[in-house]
N, C-alpha and C positions, 0 to 999 in steps of 0.2 A: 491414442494416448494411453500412458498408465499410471498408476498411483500405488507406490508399494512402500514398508517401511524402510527408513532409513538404515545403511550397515551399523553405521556408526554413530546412533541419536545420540542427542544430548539430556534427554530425557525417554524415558522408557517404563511400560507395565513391568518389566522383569527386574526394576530398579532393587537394590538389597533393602530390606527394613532398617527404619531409623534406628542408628547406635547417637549415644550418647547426645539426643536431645538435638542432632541432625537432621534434619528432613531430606528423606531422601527426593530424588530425580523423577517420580514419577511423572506419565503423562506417555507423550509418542510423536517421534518424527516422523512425520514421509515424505516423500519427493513425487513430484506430477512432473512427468514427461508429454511434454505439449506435443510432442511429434515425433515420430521415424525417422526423420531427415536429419541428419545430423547437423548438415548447414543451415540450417532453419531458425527462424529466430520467431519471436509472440509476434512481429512486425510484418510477419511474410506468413503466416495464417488465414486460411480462408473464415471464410462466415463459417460456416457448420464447423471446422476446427475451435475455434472460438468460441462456439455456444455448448461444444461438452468440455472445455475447459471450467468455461460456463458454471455447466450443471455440476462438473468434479469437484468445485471448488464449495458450492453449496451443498453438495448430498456429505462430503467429509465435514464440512462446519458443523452440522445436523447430529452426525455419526458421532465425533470425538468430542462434543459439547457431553453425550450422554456419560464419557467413560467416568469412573469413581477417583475424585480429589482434580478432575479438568475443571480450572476456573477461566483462559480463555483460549479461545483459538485463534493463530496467525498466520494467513495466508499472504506467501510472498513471494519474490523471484530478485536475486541477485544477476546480474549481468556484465559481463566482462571482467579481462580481467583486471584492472585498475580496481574492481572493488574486490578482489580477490579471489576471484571463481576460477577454478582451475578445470572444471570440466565443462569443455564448451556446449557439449549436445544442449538443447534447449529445453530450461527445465527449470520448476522454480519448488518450494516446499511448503510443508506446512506445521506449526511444532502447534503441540496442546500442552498449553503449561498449566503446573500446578498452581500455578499465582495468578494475580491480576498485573502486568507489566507496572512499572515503575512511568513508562512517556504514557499511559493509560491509564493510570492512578492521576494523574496529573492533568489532562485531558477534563477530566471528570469532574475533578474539585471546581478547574476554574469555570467547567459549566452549571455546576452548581452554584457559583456563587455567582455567576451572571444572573440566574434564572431568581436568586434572592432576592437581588438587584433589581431589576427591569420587570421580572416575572415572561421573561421573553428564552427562547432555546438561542444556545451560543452557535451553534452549528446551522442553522436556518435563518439567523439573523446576520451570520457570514455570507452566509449562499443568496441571503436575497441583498445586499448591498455589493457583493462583486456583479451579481446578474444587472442592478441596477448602472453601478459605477462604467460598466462594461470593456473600461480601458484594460484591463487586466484576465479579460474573458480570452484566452486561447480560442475553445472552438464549442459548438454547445448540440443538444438538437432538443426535441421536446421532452426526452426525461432524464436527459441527463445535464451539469455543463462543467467544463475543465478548464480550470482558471490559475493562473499564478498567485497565490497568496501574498497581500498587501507586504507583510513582513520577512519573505522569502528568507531560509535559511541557508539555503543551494545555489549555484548558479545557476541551475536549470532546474524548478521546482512546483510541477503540475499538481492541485488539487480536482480531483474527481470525484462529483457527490453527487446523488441524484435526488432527484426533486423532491420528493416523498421523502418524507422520514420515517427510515427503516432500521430496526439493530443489526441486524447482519445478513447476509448473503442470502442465508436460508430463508430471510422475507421479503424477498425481491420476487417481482410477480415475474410472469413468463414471457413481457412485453417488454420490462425493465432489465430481466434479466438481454434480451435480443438488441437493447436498443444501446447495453454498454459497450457490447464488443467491435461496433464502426465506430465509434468515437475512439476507442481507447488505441485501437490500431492508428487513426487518423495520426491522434498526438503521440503515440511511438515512431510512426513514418517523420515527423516533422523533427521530431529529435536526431532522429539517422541525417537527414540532412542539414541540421545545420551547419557542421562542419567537414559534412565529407565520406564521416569514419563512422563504423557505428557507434552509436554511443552508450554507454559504460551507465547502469543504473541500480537502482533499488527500487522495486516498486511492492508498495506493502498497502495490505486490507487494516484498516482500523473498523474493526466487530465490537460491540458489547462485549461484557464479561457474562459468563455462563449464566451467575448467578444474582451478582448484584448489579443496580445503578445501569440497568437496562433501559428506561426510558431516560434518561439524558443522554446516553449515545447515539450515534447518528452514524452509520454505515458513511465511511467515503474510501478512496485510494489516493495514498498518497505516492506522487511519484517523481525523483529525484536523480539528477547525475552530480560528480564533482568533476566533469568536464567545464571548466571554463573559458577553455578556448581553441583550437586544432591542437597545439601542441603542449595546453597544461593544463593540469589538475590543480584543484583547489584542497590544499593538506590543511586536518585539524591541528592545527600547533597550538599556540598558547594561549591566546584568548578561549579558541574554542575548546580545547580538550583541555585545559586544569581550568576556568572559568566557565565554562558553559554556554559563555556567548558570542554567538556568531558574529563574525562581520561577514560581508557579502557586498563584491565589489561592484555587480550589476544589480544598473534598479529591477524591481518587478516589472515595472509596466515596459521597459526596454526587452525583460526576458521575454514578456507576452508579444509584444511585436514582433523579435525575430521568430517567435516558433507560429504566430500567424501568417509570416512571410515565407516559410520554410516549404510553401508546397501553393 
């Protein structure tokens, strides 16, 4: 595998100095090429492929956390083209932005104000009622488990969290780190089959921010298709993209059963 800057970041150390009260673009994109194979997908990856995915994913978290004005790091992989990816070789990125995301500002507050509340973590008190509830458990092993979220926003929409509560990549021990990557293939393979075709995703790391509001976050991966069926996709129209809220035509605990059944 490699990891090199992006041609064309959206964000970049060589960004101009801010004119007129601008901030500029600093930060860095790169891209991780999982494999040589150009027909190769994260799904068709052996173990040791997966575990310097693994460790790439955490030595660059580690790396670009230290760079000057990085508030956080986001490691993630677009797939297919329905979400718009135009170069198939198998590859996902990683941007260091100068901000703290806006769906990670947001993330934050409401476990902050859970934890006012209850005096309980939002993110552990998630993970231990789907672990309980179990209808909604996808597939699990001992440190990790991947679950359909009660409130799915996707048709097809896996949360991955591991046991421990960790802020990012880079604190995942070397057991935790080994014991993600058979799980995470598992529920990739279950998505390729559910209907056939491969299936068209977004699969993103939610890390702390570099600097602040580190212990309320909680390392998980989030990972989502807008396939909802062999032959249609689920478009943001108007509820969702000028309102912000989803509808979603399949229940969760329905999503969680066929991708239990998928293998």
């Amino acid at each position: 595998m490699a990891v090199f800057e992006n041609r064309f970041p959206s964000y970049s150390g060589r960004a101009p100095l801010e004119l007129d009260g601008v901030t500029p673009g600093l930060g860095r994109c790169e891209v991780v090429c999982f494999s040589p194979d150009h027909d190769a997908s994260f799904a068709t990856l052996d173990p040791a492929q997966v575990a310097t995915v693994m460790e790439a994913w955490a030595d660059r978290t580690a790396e670009l956390s230290t760079l000057p004005g990085v508030e956080q790091v986001f490691c993630f992989e677009n797939r297919g083209a329905e979400i718009g990816v135009t170069l198939a070789h198998p590859h996902g990125q990683i941007y260091a932005y100068p901000f703290v995301t806006p769906r990670t500002e947001r993330m934050l507050q409401v476990a902050r104000a859970h934890r006012e509340e209850t005096g309980g973590d939002l993110f552990a008190d998630v993970l231990a009622a789907e672990r309980a509830a179990e209808v909604r458990v996808v597939a699990a092993n001992e440190l990790w488990t991947a679950f359909v979220p009660e409130a799915a926003r996707w048709p097809f929409e896996v949360h991955l969290f591991p046991h421990r509560k960790v802020p990012d990549l880079n604190a995942l021990s070397a057991e935790e780190r080994a014991a993600f990557g058979p799980l995470y293939v598992d529920v990739l393979r279950r998505l390729d089959r559910l209907f056939g075709v491969p299936m068209p995703y977004v699969s993103a790391w939610h890390q702390a921010p570099v600097s602040t509001d580190r212990d309320l976050a909680y390392l998980h991966l989030q990972l989502f298709s807008s396939r909802r069926a062999a032959g249609k996709l689920k478009y943001l129209a108007g509820s969702e993209a000028a309102m912000g809220a989803f509808v979603n035509d399949i229940y969760p605990e329905e999503a969680a059963r066929r991708l239990r059944a998928a293998l």
